[in-house]
Legacy VTK file of the C-alpha trace (Angstrom):
# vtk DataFile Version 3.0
C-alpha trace
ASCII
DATASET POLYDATA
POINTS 292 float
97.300 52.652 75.841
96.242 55.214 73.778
93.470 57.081 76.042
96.181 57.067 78.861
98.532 58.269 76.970
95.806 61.279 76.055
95.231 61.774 79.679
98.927 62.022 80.629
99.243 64.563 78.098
96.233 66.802 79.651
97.457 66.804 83.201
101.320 67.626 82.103
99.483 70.588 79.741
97.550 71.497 82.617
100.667 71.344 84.774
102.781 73.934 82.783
100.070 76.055 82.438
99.580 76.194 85.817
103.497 77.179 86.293
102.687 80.173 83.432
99.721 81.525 84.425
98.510 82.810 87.724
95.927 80.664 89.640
92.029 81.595 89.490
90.612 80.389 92.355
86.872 81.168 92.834
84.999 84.152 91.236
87.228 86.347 89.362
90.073 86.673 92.827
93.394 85.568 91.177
96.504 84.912 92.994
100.005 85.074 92.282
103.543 84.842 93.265
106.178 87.827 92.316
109.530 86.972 91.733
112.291 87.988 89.855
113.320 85.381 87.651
117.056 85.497 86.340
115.958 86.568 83.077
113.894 89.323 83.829
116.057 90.886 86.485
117.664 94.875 85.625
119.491 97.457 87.045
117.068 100.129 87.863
117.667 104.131 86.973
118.030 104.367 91.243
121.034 101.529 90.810
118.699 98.728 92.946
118.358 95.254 90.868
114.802 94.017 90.526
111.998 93.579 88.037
108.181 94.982 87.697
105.698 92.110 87.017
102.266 93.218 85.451
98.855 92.047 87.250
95.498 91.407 85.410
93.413 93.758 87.357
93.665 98.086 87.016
92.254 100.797 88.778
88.930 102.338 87.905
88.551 104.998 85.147
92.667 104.765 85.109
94.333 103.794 81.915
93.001 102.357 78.893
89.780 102.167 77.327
87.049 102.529 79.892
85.714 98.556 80.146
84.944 97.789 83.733
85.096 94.447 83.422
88.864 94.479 84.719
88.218 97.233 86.941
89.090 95.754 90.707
91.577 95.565 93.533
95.046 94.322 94.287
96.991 93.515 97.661
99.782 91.710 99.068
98.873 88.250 100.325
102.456 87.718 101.512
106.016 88.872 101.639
109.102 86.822 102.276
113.244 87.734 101.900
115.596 89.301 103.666
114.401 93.245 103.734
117.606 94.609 105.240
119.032 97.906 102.835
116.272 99.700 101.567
114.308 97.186 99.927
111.016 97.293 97.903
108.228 95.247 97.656
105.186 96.601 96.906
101.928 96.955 94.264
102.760 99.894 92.176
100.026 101.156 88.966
101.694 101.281 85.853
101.720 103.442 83.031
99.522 100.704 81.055
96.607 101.628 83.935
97.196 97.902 85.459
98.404 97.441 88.473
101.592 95.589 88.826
104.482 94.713 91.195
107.931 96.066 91.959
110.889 94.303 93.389
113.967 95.764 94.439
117.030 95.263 96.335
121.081 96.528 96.933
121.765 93.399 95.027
119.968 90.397 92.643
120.836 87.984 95.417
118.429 89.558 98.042
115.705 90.859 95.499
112.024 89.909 98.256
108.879 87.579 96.914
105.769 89.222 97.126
102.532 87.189 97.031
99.545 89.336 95.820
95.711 89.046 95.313
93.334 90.902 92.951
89.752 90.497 92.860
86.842 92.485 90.470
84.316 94.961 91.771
81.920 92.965 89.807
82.882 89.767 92.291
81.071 91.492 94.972
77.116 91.835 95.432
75.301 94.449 97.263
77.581 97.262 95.678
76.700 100.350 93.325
77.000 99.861 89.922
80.634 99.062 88.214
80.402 102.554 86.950
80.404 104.012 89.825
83.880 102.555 91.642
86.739 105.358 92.368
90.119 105.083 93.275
92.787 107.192 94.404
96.349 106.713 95.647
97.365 108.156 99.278
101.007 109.856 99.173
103.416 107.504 101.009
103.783 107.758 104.700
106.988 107.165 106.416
107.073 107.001 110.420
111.136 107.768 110.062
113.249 105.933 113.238
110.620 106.931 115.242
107.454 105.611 113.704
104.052 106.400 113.505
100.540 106.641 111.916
98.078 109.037 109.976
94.343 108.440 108.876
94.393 108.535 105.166
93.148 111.609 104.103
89.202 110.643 101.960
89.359 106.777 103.521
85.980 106.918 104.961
83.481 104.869 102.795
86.582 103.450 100.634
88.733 99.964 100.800
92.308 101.261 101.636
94.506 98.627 100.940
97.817 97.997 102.062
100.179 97.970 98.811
103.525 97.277 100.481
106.735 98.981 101.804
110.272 100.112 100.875
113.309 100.801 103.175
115.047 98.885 105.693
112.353 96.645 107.535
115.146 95.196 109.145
117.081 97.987 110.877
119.732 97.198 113.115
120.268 98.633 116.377
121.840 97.764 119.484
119.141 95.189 120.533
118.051 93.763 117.032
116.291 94.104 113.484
113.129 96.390 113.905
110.303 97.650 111.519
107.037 97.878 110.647
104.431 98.834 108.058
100.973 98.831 107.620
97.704 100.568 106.233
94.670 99.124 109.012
90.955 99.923 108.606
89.975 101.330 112.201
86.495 102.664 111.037
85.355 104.836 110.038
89.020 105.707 108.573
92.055 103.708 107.452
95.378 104.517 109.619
98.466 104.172 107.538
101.451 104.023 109.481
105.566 102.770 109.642
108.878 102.791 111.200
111.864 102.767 108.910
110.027 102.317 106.177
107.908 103.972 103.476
104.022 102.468 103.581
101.884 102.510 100.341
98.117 102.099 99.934
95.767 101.947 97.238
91.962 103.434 98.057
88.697 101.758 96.203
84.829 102.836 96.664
81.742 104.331 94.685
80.787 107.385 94.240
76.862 107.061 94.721
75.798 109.270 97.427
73.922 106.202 98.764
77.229 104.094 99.704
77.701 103.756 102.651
81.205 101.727 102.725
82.200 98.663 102.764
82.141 95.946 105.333
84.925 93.819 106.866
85.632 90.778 108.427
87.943 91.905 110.286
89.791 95.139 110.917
92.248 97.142 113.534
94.033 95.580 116.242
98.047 95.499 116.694
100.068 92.632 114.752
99.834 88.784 115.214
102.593 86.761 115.564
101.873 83.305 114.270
103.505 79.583 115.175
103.051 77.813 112.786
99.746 78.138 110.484
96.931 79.677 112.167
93.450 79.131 110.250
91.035 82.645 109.796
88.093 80.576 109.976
87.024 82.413 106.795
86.706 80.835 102.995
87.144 82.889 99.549
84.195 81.621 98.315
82.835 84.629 100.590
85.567 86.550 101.435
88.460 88.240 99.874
91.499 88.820 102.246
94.957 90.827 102.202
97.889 91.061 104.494
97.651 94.894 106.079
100.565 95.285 108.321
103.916 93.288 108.366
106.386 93.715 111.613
110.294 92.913 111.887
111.137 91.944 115.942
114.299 89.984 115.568
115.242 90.842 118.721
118.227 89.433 120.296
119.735 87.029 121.298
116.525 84.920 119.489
116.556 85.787 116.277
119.138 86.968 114.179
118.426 89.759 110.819
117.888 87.432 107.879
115.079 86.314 105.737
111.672 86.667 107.185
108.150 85.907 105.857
104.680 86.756 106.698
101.585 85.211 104.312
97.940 84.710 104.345
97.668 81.043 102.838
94.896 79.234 100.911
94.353 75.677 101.416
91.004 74.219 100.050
90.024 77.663 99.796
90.597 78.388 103.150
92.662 81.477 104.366
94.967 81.244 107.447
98.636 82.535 108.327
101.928 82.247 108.927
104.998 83.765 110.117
108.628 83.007 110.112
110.641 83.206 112.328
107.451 82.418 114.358
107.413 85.699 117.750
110.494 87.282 115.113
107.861 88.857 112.141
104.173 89.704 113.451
101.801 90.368 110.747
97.795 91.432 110.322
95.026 91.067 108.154
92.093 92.157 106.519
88.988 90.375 104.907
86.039 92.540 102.768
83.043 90.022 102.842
81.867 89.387 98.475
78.313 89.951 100.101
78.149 93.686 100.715
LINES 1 293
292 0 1 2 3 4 5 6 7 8 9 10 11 12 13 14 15 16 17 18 19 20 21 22 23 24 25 26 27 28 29 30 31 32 33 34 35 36 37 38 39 40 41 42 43 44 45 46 47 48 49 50 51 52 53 54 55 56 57 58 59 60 61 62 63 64 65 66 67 68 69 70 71 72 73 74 75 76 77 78 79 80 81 82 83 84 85 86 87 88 89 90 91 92 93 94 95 96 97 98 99 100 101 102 103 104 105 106 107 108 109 110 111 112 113 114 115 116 117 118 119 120 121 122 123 124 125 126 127 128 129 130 131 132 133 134 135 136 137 138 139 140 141 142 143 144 145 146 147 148 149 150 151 152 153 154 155 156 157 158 159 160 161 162 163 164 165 166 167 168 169 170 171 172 173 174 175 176 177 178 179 180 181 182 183 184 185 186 187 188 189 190 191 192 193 194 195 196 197 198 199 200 201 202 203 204 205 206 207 208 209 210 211 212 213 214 215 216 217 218 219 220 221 222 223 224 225 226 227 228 229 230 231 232 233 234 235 236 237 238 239 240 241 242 243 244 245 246 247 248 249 250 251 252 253 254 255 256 257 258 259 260 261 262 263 264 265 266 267 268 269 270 271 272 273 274 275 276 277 278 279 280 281 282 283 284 285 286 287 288 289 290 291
């Protein structure tokens, strides 16, 4: 009895640690969920309720002492809640040099989920030297009621990744909920765009003169809209994927303004994605290969 007691013990240890601490799937990408638990929920100075959550990854040459070795990239993997008053969810960098993520909403009973992703420069091959990676942060853009797009000023050569939104995704008007974000490599730029919204994006390279920018999987296009889980047909063993655009269309009489949800998924390492209400929130992705 004695060894299965032992054994029990391990896999309820290895339970709640998997319940504290985020999930390390291969290489050094780590994924996580964002929530604001009860306890950690505040009134911020701008009167919204929500939390910040700190992520293991930072910037390069921001914050700290100068160790590369937790030098990388974060990115929203999915969003889900009801994103009507100007809500945030997005990856912010804090004044620790780490990146992290804010949460905010009109009230604690609305506050979104936010799903994010970080992986190291040093999980890629083919790249510069870690000493060499440079980041910068795009201002906001925000489309207004009427929408719209920019390149990001610098994007050539650099991974501009989609970091989230705040507003009213959801904005009513007389035929529905409607609004959209995103921040979509077109090549050789990144277009950052959004209706009703503020978009954010984070930019990551090297500064050798010899780089000549990353490659994608996948990159451009308009939004999906996914019924029911749609596979990529790509694995993080080689690839390391983020959502870059999420879309509100609850037009009626279909769907009604309420929670929504867009995600990339992993299942047996596998990325695919999902929307609800499935034709009511469109989404997009991106994928940077680990074999530069």
């Amino acid at each position: 009895m004695r060894p299965f007691r032992m054994i029990l013990f391990a896999a309820i240890f290895s339970f709640c640690l998997a319940l504290v601490f985020p999930v390390r799937t291969v290489a050094n990408i780590t994924t996580g969920t964002a929530s604001c638990s009860e306890g950690k929920i505040t009134q911020m100075p701008n009167g919204a309720w929500g939390c910040i959550i700190s992520l293991p990854v930072r910037p390069p040459h921001h914050g700290g002492a100068s160790n590369p070795n937790d030098w990388g990239m974060c990115g929203v993997l999915g969003l889900s809640g009801s994103f009507g008053p100007p809500t945030v969810a997005r990856i912010i960098v804090e004044p620790s040099g780490y990146y992290g993520v804010e949460l905010e909403a009109y009230t604690p009973k609305v506050i979104p989920t936010l799903v994010w992703t970080c992986v190291l420069f040093t999980d890629f091959t083919g790249v510069p030297p870690v000493s060499e990676a440079s980041y910068f942060a795009p201002p906001l853009y925000n489309g207004g009621s009427a929408g719209g797009g920019k390149n990001i000023t610098g994007s050539a050569g650099n991974a501009c990744i989609w970091a989230g939104l705040f507003g009213d995704l959801e904005t009513p008007s007389n035929e529905g909920g409607f609004g959209y974000a995103f921040a979509q490599f077109y090549g050789p730029e990144t277009v950052i765009g959004s209706q009703n919204v503020s978009s954010y994006a984070f930019c990551s390279g090297y500064t050798t003169p010899s780089w000549h920018g990353w490659n994608y999987f996948h990159h451009g296009g308009g939004a999906y809209a996914p019924s029911g889980v749609v596979p990529l047909g790509v694995n993080e063993a080689h690839y390391w994927c983020y959502m870059d655009n999420i879309q509100a269309n609850l037009l009626y009489p279909n769907y009604s303004i309420g929670p929504i949800s867009a995600n990339l998924k992993l299942s047996g390492g596998n990325y695919a994605m999902e929307a609800t209400p499935a034709g009511g929130t469109w989404m997009n992705f991106n994928c940077l290969p680990l074999a530069q």
